[in-house]
KEKE-3310 file (N, C-alpha, C; in steps of 0.2 Angstrom, whole numbers, plus 5000, padded with zeros to 4 digits):
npx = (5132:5123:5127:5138:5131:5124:5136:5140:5131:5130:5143:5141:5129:5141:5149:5142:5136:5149:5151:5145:5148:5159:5160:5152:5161:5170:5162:5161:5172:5173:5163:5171:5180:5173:5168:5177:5182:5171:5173:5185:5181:5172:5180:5188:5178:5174:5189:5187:5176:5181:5193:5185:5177:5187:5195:5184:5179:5179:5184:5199:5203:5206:5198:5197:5203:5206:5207:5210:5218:5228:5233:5228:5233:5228:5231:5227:5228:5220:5214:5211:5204:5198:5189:5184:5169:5158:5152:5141:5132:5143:5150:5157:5167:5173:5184:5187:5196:5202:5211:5203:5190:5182:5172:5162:5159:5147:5146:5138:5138)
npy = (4896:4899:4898:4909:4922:4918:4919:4933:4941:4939:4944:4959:4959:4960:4968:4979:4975:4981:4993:4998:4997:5001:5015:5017:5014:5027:5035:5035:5036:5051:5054:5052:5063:5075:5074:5075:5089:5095:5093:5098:5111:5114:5112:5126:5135:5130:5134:5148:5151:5146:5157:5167:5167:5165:5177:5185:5197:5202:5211:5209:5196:5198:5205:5213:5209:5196:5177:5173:5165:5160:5149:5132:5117:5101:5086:5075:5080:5088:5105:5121:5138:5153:5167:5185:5192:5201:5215:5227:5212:5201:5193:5177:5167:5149:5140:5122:5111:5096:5087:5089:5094:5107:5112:5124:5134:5143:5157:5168:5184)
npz = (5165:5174:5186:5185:5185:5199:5206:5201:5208:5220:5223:5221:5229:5242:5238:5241:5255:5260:5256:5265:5277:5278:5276:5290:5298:5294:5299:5313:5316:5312:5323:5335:5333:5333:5346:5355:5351:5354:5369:5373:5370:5380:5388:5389:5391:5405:5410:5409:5417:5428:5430:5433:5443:5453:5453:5452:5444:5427:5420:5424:5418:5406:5395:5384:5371:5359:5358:5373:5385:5376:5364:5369:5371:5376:5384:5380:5366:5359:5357:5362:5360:5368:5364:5366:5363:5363:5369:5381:5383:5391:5380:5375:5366:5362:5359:5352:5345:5337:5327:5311:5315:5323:5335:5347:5361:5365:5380:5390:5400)
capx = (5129:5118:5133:5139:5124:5125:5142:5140:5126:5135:5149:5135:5131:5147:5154:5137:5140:5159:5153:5141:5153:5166:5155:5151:5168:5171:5157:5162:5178:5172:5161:5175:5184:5169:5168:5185:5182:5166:5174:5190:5179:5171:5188:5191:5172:5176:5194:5184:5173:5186:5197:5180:5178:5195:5194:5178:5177:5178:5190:5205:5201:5208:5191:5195:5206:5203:5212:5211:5223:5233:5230:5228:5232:5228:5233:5223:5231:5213:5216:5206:5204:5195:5188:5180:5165:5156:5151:5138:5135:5149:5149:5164:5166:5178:5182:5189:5199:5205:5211:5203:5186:5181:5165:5162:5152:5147:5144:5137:5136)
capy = (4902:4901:4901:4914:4926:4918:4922:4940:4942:4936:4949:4962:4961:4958:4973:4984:4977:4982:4998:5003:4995:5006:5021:5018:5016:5033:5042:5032:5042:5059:5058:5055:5066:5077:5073:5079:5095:5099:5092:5103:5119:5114:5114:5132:5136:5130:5138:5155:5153:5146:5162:5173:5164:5167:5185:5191:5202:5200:5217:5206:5191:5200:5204:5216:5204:5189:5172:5177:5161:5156:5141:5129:5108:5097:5080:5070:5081:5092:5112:5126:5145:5158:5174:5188:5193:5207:5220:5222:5208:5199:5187:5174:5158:5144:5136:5117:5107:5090:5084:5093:5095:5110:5113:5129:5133:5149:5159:5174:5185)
capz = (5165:5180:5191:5185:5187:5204:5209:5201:5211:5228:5225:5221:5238:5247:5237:5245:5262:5262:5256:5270:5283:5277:5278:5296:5300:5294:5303:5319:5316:5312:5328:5339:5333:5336:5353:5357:5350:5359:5374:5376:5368:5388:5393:5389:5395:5411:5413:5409:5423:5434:5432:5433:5451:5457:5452:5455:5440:5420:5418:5426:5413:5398:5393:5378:5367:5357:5361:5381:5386:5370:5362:5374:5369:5383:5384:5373:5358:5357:5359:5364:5361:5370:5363:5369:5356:5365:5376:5385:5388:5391:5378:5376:5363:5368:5351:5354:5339:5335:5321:5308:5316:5327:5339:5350:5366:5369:5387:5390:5407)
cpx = (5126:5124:5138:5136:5123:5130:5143:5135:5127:5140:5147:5135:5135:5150:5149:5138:5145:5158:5148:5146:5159:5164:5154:5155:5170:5168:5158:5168:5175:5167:5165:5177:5179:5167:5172:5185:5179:5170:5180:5185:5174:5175:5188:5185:5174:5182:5191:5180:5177:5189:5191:5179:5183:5193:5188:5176:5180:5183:5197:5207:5204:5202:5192:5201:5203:5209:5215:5218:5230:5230:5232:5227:5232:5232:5231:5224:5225:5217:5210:5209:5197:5192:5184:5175:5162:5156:5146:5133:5139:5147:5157:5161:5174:5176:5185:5190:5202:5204:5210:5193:5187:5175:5167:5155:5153:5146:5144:5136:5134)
cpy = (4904:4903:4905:4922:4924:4922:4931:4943:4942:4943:4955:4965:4961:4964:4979:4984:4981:4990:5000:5002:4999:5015:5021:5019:5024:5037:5041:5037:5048:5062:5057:5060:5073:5079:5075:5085:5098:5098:5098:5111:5118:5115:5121:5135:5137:5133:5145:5155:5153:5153:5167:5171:5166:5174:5190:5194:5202:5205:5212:5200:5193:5202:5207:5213:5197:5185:5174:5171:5160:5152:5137:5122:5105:5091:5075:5073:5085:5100:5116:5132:5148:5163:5177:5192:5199:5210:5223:5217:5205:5193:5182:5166:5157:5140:5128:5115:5102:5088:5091:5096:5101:5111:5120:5128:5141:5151:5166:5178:5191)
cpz = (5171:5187:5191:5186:5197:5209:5207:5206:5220:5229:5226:5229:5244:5247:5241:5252:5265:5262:5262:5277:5283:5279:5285:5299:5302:5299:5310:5321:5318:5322:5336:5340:5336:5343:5358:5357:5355:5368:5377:5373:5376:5391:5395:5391:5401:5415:5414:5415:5429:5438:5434:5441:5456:5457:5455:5449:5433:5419:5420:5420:5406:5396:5387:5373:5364:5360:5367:5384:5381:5369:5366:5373:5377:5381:5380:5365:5355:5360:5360:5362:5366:5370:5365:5364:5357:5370:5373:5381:5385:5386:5375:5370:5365:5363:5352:5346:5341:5330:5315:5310:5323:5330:5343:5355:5368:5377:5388:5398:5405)
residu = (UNK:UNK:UNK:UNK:UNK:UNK:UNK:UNK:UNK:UNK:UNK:UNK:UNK:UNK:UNK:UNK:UNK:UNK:UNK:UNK:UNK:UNK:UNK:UNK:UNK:UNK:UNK:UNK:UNK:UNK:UNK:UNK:UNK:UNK:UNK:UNK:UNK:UNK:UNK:UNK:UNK:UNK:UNK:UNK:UNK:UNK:UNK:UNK:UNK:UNK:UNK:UNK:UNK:UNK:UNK:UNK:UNK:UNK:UNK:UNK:UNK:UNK:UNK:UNK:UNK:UNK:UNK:UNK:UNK:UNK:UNK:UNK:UNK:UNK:UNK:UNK:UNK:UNK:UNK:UNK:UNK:UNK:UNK:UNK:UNK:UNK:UNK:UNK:UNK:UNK:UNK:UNK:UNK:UNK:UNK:UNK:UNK:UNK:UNK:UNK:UNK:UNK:UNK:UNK:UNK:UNK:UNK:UNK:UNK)
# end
């Protein structure tokens, strides 16, 4: 009887371990996936300023539409959009997706 109160007691915790280790796993996932997001909604940040650089001037940029570039996948399989949100002032989000995770980085001139 003792050895089995033992052994119940052994899997108890083995089965607790399994589940915190499995948990971590997941969240290890979700903030890749996270990181990809945030990182390509920079992407589409950056090409914003890029073209605003080139140009000189926000009227040339599409300014009065949503989704200024298209949807935009890069290479790692993350994508971008670009919207124009208001007037005045320029304000612009730059939404980034992977997977099933999105992030956004505003910018405003």
């Amino acid at each position: 009887m003792l050895t089995l109160f033992i052994l119940s007691a052994v899997m108890l915790i083995v089965f607790g371990g399994a589940a915190v280790i499995t948990s971590g796993l997941k969240m290890g996932g979700v903030q890749s996936q996270s990181t990809r997001a945030y990182f390509a909604a920079e992407a589409g940040a950056e090409r914003l300023l890029y073209e605003f650089r080139q140009t000189g001037n926000l009227d040339d940029i599409y300014v009065h539409q949503e989704n200024i570039f298209g949807t935009t996948t890069l290479p790692t399989g993350s994508s971008y959009v670009v919207n124009y949100d208001q007037f005045p002032p320029f304000i612009f989000t730059s939404i980034g997706s992977y997977e099933s995770t999105k992030r956004s980085v505003e910018l405003d001139f």
